[in-house]
PQR file of N, CA, C, O and H, with PARSE charges and radii, in Angstrom:
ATOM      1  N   UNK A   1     -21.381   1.502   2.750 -0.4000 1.5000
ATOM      2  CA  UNK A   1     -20.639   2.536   3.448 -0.0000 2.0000
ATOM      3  C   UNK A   1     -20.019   2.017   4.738  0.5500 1.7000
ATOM      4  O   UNK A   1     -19.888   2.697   5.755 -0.5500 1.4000
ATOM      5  N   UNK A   2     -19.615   0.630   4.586 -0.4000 1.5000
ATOM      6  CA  UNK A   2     -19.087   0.543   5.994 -0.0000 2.0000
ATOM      7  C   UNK A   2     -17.573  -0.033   5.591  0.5500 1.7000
ATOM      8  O   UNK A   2     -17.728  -1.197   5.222 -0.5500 1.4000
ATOM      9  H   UNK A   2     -19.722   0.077   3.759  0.4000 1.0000
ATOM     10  N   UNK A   3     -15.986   0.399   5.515 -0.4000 1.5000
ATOM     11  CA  UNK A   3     -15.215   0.282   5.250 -0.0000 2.0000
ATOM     12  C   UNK A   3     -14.462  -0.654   6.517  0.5500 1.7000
ATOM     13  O   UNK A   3     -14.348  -0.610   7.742 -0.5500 1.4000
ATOM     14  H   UNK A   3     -15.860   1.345   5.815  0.4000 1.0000
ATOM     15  N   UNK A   4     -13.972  -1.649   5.189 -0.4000 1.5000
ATOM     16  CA  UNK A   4     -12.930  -2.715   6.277 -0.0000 2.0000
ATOM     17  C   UNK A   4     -12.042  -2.160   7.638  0.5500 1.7000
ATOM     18  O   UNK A   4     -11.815  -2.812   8.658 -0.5500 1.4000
ATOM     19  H   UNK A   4     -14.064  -1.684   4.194  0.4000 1.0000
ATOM     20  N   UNK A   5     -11.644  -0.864   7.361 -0.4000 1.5000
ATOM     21  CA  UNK A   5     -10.399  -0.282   8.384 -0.0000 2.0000
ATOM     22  C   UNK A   5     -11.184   0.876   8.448  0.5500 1.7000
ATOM     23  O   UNK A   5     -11.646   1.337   7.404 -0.5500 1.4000
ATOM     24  H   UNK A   5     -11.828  -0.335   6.533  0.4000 1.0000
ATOM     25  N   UNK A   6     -11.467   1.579   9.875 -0.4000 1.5000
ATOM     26  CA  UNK A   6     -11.674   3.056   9.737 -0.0000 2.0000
ATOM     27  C   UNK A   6     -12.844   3.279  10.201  0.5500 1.7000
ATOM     28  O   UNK A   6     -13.607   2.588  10.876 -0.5500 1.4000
ATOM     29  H   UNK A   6     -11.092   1.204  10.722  0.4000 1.0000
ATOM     30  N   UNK A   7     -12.937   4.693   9.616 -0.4000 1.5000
ATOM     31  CA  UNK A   7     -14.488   5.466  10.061 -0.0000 2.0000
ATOM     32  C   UNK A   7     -14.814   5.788   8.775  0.5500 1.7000
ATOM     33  O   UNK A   7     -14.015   6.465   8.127 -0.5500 1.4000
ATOM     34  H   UNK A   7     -12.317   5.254   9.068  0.4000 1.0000
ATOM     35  N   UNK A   8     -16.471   5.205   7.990 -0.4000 1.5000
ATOM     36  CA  UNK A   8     -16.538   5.859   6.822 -0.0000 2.0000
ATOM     37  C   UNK A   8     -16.570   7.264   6.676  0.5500 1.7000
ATOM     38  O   UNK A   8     -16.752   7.878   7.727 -0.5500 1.4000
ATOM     39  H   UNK A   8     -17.120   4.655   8.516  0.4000 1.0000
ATOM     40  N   UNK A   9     -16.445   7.906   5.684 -0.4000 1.5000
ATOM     41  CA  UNK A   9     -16.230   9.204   5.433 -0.0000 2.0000
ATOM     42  C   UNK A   9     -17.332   9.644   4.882  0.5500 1.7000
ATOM     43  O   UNK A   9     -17.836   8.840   4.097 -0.5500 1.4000
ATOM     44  H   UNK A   9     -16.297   7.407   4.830  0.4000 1.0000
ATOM     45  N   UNK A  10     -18.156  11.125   5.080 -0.4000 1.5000
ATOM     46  CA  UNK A  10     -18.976  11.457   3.898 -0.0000 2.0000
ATOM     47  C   UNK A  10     -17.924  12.264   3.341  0.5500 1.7000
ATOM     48  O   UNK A  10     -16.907  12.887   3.645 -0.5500 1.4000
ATOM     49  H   UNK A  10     -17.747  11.778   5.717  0.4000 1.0000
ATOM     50  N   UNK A  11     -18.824  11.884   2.175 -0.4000 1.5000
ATOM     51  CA  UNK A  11     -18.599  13.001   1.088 -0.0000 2.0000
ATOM     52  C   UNK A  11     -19.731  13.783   0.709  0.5500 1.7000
ATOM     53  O   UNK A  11     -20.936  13.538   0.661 -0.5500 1.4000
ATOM     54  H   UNK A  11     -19.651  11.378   1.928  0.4000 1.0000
ATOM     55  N   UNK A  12     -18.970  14.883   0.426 -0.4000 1.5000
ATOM     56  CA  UNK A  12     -20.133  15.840   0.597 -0.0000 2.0000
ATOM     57  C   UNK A  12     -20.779  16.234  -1.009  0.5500 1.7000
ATOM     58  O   UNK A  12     -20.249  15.563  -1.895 -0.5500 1.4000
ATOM     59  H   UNK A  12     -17.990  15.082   0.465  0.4000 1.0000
ATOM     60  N   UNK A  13     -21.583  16.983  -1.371 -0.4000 1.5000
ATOM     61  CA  UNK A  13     -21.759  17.613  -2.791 -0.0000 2.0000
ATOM     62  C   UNK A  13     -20.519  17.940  -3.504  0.5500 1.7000
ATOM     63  O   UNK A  13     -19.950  18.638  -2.666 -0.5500 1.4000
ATOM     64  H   UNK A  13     -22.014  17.528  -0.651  0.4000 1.0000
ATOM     65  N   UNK A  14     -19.867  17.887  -4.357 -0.4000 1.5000
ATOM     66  CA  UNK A  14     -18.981  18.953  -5.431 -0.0000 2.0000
ATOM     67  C   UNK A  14     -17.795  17.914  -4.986  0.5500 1.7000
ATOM     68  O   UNK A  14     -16.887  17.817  -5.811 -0.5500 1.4000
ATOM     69  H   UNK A  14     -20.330  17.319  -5.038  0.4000 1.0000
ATOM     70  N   UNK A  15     -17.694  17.256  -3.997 -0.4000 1.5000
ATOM     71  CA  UNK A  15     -16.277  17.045  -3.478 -0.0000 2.0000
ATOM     72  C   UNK A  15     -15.947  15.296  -4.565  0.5500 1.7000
ATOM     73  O   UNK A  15     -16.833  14.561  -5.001 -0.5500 1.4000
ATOM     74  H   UNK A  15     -18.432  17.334  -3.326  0.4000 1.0000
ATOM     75  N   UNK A  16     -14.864  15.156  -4.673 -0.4000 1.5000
ATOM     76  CA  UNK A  16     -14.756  13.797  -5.562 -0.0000 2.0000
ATOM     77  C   UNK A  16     -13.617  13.015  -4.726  0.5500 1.7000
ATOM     78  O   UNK A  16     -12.535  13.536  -4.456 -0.5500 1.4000
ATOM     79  H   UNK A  16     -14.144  15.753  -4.318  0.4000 1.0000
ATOM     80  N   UNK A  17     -13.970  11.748  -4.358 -0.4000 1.5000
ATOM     81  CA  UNK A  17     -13.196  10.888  -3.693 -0.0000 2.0000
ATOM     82  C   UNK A  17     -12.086  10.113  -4.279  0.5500 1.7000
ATOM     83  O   UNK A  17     -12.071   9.696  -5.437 -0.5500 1.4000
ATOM     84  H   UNK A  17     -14.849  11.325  -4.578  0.4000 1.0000
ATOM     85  N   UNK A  18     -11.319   9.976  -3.551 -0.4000 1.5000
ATOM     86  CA  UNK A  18      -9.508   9.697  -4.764 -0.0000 2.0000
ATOM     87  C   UNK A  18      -9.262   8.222  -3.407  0.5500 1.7000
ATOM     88  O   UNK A  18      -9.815   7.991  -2.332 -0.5500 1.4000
ATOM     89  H   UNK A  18     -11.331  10.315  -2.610  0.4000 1.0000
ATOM     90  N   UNK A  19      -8.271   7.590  -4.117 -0.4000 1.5000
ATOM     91  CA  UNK A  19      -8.025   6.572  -2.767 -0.0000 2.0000
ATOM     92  C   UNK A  19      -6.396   6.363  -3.273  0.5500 1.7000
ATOM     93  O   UNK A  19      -5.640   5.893  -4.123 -0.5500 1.4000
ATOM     94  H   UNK A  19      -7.822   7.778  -4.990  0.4000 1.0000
ATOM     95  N   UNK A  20      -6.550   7.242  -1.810 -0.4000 1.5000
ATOM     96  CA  UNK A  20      -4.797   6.835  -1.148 -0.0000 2.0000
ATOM     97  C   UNK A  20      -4.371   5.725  -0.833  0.5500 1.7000
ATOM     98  O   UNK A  20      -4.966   5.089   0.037 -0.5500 1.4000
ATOM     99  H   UNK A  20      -7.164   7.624  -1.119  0.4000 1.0000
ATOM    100  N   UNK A  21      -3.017   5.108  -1.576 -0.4000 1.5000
ATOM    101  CA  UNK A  21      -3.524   3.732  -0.809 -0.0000 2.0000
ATOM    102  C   UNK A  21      -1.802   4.211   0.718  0.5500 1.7000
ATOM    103  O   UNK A  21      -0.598   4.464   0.689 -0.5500 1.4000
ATOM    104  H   UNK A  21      -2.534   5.625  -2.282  0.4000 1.0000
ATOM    105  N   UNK A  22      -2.601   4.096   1.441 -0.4000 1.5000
ATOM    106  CA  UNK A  22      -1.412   4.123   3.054 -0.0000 2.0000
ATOM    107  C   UNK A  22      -1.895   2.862   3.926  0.5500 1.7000
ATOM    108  O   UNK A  22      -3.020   2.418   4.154 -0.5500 1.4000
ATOM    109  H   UNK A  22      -3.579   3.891   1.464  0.4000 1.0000
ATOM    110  N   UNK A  23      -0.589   2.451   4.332 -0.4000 1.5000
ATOM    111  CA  UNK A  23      -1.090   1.372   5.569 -0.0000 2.0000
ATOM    112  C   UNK A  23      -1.584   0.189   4.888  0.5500 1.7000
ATOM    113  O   UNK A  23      -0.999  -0.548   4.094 -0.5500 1.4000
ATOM    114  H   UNK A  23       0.325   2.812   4.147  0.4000 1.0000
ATOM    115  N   UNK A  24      -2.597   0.148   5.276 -0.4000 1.5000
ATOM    116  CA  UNK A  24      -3.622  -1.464   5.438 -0.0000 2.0000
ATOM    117  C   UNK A  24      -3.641  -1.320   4.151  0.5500 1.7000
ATOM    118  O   UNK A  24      -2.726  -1.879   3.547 -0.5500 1.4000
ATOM    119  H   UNK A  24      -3.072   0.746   5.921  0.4000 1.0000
ATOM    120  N   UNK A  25      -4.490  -0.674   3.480 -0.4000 1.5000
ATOM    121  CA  UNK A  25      -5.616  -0.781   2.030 -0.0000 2.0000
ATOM    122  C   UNK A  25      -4.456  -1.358   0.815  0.5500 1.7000
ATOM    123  O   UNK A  25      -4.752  -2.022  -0.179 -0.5500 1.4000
ATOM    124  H   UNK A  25      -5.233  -0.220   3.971  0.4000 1.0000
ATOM    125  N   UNK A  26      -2.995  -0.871   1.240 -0.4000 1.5000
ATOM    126  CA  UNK A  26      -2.243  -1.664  -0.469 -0.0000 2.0000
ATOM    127  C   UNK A  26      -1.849  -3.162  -0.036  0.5500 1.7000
ATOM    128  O   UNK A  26      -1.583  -4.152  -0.718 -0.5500 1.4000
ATOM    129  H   UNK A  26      -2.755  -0.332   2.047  0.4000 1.0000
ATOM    130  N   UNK A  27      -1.900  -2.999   1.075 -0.4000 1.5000
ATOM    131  CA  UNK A  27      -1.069  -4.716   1.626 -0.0000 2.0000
ATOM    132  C   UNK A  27      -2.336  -5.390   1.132  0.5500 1.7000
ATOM    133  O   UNK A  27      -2.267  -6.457   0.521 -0.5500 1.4000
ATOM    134  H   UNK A  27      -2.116  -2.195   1.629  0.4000 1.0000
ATOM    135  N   UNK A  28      -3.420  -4.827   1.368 -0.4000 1.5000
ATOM    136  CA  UNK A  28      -4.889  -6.433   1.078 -0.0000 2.0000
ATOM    137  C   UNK A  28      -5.218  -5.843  -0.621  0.5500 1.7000
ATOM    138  O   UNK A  28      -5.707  -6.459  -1.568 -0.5500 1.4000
ATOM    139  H   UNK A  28      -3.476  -3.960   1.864  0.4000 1.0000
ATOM    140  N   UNK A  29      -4.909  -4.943  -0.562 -0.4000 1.5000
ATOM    141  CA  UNK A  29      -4.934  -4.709  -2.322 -0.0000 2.0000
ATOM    142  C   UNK A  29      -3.867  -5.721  -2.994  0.5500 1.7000
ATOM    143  O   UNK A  29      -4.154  -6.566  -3.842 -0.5500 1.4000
ATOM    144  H   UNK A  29      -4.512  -4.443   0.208  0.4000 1.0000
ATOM    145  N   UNK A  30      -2.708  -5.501  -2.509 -0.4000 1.5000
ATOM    146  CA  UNK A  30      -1.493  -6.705  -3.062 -0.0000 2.0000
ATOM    147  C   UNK A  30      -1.868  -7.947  -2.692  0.5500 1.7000
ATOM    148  O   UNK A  30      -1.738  -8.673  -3.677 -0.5500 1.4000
ATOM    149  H   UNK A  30      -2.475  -4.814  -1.820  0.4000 1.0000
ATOM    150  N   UNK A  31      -2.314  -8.622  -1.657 -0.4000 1.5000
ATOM    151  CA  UNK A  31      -2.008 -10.110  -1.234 -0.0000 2.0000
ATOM    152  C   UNK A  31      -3.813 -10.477  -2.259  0.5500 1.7000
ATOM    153  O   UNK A  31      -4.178 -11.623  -2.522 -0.5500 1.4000
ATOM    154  H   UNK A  31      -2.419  -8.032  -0.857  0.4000 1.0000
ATOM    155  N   UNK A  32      -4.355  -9.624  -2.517 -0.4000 1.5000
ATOM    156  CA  UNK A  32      -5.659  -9.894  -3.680 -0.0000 2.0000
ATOM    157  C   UNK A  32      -5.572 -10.127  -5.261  0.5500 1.7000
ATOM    158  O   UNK A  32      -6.344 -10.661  -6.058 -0.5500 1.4000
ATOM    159  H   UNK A  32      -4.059  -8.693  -2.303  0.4000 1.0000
ATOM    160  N   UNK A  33      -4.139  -9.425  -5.415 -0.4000 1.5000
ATOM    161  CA  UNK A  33      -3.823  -9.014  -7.110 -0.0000 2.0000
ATOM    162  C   UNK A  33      -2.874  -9.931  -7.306  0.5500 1.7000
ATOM    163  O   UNK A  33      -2.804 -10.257  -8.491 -0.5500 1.4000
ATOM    164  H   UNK A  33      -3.512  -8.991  -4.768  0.4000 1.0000
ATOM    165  N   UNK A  34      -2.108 -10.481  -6.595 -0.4000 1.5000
ATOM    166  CA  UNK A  34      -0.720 -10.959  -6.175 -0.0000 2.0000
ATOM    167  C   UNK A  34      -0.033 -10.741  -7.570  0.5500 1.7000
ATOM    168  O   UNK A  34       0.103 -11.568  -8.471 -0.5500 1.4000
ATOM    169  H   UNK A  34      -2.166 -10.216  -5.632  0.4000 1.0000
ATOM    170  N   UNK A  35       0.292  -9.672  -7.538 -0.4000 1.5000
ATOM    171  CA  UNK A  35       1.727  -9.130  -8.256 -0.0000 2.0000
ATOM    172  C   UNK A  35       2.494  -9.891  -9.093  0.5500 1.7000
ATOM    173  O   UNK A  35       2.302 -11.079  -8.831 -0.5500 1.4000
ATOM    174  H   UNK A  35       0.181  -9.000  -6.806  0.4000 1.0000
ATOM    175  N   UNK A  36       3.454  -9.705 -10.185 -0.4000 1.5000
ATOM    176  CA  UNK A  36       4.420 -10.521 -10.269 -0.0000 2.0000
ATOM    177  C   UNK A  36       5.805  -9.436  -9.608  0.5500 1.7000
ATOM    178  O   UNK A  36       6.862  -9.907  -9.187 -0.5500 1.4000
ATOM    179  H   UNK A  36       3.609  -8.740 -10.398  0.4000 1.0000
ATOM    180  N   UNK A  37       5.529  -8.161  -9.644 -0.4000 1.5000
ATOM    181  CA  UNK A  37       6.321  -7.591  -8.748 -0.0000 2.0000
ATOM    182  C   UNK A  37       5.589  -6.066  -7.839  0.5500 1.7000
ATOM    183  O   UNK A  37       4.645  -5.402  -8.266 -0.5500 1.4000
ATOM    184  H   UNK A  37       4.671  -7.779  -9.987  0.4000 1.0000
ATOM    185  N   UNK A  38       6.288  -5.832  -6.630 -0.4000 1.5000
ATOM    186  CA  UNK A  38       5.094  -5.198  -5.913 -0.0000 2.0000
ATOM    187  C   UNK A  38       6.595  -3.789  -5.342  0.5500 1.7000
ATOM    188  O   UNK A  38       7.759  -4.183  -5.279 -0.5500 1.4000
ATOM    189  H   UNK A  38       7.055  -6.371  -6.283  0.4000 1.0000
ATOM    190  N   UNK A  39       6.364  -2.817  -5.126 -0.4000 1.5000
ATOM    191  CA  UNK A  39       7.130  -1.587  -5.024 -0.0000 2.0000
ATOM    192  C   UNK A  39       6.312  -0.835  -3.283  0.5500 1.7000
ATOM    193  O   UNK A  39       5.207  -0.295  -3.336 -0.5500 1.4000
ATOM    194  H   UNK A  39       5.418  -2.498  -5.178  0.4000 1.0000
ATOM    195  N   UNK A  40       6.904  -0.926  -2.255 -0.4000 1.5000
ATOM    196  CA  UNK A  40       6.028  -0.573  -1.139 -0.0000 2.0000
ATOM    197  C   UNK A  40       7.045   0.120  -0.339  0.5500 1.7000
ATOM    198  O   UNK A  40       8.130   0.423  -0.835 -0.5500 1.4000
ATOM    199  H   UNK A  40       7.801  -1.365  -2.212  0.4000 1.0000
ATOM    200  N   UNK A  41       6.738   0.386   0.892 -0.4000 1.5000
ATOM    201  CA  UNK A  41       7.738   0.666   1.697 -0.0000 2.0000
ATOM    202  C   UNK A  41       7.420   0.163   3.358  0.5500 1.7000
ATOM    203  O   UNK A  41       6.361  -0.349   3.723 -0.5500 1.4000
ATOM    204  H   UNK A  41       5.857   0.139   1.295  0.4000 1.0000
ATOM    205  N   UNK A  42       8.288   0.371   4.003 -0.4000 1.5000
ATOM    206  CA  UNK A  42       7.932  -0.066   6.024 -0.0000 2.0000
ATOM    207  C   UNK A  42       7.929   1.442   6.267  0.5500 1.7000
ATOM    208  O   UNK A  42       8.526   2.350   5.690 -0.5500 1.4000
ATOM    209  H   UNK A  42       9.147   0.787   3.706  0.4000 1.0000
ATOM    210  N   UNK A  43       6.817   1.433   7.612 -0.4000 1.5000
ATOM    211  CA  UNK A  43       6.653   2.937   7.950 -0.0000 2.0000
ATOM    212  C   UNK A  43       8.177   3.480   8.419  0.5500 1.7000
ATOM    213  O   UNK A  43       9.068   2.826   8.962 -0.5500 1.4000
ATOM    214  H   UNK A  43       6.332   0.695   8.081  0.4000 1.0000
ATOM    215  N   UNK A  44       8.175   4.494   8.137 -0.4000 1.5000
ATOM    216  CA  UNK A  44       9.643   5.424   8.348 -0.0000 2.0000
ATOM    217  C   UNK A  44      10.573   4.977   7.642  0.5500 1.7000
ATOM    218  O   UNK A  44      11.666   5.494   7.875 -0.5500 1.4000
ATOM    219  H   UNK A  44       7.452   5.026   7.696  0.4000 1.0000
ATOM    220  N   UNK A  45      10.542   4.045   6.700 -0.4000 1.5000
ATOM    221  CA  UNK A  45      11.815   3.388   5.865 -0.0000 2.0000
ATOM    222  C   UNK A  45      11.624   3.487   4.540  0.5500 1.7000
ATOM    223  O   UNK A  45      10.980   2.486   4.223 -0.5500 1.4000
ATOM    224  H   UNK A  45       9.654   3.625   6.510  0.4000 1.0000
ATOM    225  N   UNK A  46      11.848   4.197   3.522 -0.4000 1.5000
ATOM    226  CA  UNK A  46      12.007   3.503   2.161 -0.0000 2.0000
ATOM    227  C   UNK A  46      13.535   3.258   1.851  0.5500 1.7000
ATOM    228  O   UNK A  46      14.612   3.647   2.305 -0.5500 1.4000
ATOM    229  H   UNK A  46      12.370   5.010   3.779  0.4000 1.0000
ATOM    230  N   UNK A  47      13.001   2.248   0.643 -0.4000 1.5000
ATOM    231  CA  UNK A  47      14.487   1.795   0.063 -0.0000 2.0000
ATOM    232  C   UNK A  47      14.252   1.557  -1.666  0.5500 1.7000
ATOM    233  O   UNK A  47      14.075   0.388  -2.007 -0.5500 1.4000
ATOM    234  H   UNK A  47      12.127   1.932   0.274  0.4000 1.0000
ATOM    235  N   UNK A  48      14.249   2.159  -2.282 -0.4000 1.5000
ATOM    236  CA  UNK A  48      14.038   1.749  -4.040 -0.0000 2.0000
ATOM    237  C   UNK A  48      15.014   1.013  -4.474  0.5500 1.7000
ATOM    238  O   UNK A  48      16.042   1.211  -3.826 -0.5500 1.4000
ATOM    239  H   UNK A  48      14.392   3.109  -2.005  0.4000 1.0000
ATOM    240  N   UNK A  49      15.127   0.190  -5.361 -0.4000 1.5000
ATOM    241  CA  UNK A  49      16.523  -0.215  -5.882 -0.0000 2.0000
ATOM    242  C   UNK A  49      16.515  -1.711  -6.993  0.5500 1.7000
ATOM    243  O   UNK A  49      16.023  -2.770  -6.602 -0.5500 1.4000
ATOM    244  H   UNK A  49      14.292   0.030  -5.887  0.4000 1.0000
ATOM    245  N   UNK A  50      16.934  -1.607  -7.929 -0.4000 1.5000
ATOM    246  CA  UNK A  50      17.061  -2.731  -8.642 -0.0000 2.0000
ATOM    247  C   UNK A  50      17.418  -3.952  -8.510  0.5500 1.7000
ATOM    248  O   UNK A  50      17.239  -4.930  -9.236 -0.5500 1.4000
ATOM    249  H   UNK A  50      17.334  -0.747  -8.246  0.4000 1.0000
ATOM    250  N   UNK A  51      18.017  -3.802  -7.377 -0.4000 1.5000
ATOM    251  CA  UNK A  51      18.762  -5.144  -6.584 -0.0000 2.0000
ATOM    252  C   UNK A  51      17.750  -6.253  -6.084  0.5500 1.7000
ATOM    253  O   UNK A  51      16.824  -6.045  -5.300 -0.5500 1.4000
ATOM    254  H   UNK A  51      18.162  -3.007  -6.787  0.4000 1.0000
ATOM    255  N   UNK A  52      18.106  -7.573  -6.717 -0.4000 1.5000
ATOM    256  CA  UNK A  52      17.221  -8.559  -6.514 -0.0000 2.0000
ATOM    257  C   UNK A  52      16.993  -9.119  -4.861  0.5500 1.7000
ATOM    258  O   UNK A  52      18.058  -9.711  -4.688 -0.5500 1.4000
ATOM    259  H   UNK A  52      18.858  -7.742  -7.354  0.4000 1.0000
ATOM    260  N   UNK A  53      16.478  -9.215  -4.007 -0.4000 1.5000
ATOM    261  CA  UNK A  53      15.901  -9.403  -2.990 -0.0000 2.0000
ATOM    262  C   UNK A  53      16.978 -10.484  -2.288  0.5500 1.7000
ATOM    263  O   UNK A  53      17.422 -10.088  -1.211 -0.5500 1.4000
ATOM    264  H   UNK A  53      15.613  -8.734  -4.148  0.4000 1.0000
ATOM    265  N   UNK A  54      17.487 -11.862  -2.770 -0.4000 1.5000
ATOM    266  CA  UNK A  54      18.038 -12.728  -2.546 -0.0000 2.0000
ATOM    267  C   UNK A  54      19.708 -12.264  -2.819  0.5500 1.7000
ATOM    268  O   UNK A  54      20.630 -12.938  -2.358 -0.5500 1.4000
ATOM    269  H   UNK A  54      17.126 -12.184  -3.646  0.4000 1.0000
ATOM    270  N   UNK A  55      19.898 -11.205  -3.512 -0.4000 1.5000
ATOM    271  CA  UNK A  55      21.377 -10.494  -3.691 -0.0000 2.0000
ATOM    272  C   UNK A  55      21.626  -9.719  -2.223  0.5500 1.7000
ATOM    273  O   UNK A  55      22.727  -9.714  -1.673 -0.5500 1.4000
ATOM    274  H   UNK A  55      19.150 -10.658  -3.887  0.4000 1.0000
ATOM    275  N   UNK A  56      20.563  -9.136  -1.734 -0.4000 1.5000
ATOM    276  CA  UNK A  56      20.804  -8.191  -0.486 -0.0000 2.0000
ATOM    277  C   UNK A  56      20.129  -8.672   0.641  0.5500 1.7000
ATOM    278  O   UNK A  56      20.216  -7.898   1.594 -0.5500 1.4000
ATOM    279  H   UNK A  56      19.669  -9.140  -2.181  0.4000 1.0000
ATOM    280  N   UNK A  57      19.361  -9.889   0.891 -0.4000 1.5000
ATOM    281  CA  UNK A  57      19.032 -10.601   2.333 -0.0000 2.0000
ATOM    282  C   UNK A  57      20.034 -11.031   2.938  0.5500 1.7000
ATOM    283  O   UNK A  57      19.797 -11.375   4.096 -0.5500 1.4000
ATOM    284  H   UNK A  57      19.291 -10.517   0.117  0.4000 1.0000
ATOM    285  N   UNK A  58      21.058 -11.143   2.600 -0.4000 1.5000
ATOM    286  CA  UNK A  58      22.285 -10.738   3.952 -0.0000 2.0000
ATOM    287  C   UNK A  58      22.536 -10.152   4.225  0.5500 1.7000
ATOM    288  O   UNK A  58      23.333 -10.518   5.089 -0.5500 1.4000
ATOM    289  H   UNK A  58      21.251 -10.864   1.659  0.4000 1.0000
ATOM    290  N   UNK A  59      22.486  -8.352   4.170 -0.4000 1.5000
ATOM    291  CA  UNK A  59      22.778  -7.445   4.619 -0.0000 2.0000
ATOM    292  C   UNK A  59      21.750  -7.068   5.953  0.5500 1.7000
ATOM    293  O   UNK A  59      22.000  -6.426   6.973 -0.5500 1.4000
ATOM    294  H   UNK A  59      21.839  -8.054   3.468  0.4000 1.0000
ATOM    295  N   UNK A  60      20.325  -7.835   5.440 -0.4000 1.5000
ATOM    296  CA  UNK A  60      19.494  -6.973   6.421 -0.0000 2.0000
ATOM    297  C   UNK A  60      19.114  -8.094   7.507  0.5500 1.7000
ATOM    298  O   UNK A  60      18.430  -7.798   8.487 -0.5500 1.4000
ATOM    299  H   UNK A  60      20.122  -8.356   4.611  0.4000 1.0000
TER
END
């Protein structure tokens, strides 16, 4: 019960625990699984799109 980031949580009787992944927990979930492709976003920014990474790194 002692979680990498945070304050552990109880849980109580009846209640069932789900995991969000926000922030920290998908970045060390990804750099653990290492992907062959990974779908995320920067806080306050998303961007979805089919466009290959090396087609649009000059724009940004």
């Amino acid at each position: 019960n002692k979680p990498d980031y945070g304050e552990a949580v109880i849980i109580k009787e009846g209640e069932v625990p789900v995991f969000w992944a926000c922030g920290v927990t998908p970045q060390a979930a990804i750099e653990n699984a290492k992907p062959e492709i990974v779908i995320t976003h920067a806080p306050g920014h998303m961007f979805i799109t089919d466009i290959l990474n090396e087609d649009i790194e000059s724009i940004f």
